[in-house]
N, C-alpha and C positions, 0 to 999 in steps of 0.2 A: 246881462244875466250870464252868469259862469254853465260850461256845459260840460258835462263828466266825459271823458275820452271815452271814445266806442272800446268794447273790449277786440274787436278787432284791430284796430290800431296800435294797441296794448300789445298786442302777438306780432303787429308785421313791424313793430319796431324792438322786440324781443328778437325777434327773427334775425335783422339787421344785424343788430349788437352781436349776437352767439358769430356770425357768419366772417363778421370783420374780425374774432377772435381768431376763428381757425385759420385764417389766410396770415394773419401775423404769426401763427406757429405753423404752419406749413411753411412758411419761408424762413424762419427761425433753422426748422429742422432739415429743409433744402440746404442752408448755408452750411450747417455743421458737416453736414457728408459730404458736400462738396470740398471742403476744406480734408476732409480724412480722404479722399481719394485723390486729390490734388500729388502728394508726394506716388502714388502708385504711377498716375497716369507720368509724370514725370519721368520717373525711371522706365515706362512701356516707350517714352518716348525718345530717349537717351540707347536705347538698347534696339531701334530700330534703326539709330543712324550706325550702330557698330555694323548690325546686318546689313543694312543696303553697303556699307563702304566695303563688308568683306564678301559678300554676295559679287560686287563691281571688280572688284581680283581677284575672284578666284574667276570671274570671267573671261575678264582677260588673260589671265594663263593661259587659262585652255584655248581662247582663241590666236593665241602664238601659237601653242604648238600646236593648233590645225591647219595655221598657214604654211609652219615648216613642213610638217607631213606632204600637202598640199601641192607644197612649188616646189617640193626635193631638195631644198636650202636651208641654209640656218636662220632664224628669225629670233629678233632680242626682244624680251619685254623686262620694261624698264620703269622703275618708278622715279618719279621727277618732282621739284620743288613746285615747278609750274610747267603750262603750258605756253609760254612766253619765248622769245629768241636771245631770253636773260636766264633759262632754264637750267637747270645742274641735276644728276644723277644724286639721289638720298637714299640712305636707307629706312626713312622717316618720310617721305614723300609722300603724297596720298593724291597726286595722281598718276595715268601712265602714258606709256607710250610705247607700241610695236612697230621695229622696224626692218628691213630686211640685213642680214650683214654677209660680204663680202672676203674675200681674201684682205683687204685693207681696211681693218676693223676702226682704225685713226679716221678714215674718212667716212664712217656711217655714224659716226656719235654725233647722236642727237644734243649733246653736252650746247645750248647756245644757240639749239636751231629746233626748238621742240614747235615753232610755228608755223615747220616750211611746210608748205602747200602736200598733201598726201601725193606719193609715186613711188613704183617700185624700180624705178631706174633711174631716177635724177636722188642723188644723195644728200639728205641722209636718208633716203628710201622709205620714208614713212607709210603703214600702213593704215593705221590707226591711234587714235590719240582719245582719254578719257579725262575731262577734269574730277577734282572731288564729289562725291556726294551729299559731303557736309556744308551744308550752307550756313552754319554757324561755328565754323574750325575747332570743332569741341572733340573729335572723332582723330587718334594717334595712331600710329602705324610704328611701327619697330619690328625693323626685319632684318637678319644676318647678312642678308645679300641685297644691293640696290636691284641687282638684277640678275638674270637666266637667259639663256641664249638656247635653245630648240634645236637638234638638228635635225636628219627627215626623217628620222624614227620617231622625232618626240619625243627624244630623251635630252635632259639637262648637258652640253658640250661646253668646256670640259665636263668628264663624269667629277659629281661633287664628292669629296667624301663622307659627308654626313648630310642632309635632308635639309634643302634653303626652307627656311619658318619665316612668314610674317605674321605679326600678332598683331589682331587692330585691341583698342580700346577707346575708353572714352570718360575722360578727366569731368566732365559735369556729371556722369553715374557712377564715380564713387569708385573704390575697390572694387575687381572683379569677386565674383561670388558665383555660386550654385542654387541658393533659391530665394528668389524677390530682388537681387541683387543685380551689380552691372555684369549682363551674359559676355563678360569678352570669350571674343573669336581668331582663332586660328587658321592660315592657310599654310599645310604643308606638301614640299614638291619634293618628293624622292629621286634618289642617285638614279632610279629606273623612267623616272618623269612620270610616275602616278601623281595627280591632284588630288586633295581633300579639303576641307573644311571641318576642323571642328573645334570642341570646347576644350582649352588645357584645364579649366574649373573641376574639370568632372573627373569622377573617381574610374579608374582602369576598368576594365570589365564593361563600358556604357557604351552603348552604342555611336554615340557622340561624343567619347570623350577620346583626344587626342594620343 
């Protein structure tokens, strides 16, 4: 003999149905925004490596010329292809190396020897060495000068005649830009050896803008 479904049965399998709809459009509408924030998070991430990379030089500047100041000498920082003892001085480098320099500036280049062991008396007198930031070489540097040399005031020797600029950017976040775009960054080292960081993006008058 047939028996009529309870009408509760009726409700807890109404119940069922409605509940496995909204989890299909709950994940439906999860996907969709995920995929529209996908390109932002991208560019937040593309724009963090410019930071850390010029964040990393402008550190190292200053910590050259705190050592020249420091020891009363001149001290070089220098950007290098690597850190290897196959190493060569770039103006595209994007990593560095400070080291102490001498009356015989031929014999502290680091130029082939950027792996010798850190000292400030066995030559090439290395002080410090930094590799990249970029774990995925996406992150450029272009700078007028491979390098600056410190003397104990902290100023650039020779005096430059115009301000050594390195510009990082970053070839997977597109054109630099001013809003939503790739933030490239600037480090500038004045004839006087003030350091800064900022945006050449941005319009004159900003506090950030270069």
């Amino acid at each position: 003999m047939l028996t009529k479904p309870s009408a509760l049965g009726d409700r807890a399998s109404l119940q069922a149905g409605v509940t496995l709809i909204e989890l299909i459009v709950s994940l439906v509408l999860v996907g969709i925004f995920l995929a529209m924030a996908a390109p932002s998070f991208s560019t937040w991430l593309q724009n963090s490596r410019i930071r850390n990379t010029a964040t990393s030089l402008s550190t190292g500047i200053q910590l050259a010329k705190a050592e020249a100041v420091a020891r009363n000498t001149a001290v070089r920082f220098q950007l290098t292809t690597s850190l290897t003892n196959t190493c060569a001085l770039s103006t595209s480098g994007t990593n560095w190396v400070i080291n102490v320099i001498g009356a015989n500036t031929a014999a502290d280049s680091v130029a082939n020897r950027c792996a010798s062991a850190p000292s400030d008396t066995v030559q090439p007198r290395i002080l410090h060495t930094k590799p990249s930031n970029d774990g995925n070489g996406t992150v450029q540097i272009a700078a007028n000068a491979s390098s600056v040399t410190f003397n104990s005031l902290g100023k650039p020797t020779p005096t430059p005649n115009a301000a050594i600029v390195l510009d990082v950017s970053n070839s997977a976040a597109g054109s630099c830009g001013t809003d939503g775009d790739a933030v490239c960054l600037r480090i500038v080292i004045t004839p006087s050896g003030q350091v800064r960081m900022c945006n050449p993006s941005l319009p004159s008058g900003d506090v950030q803008a270069c």
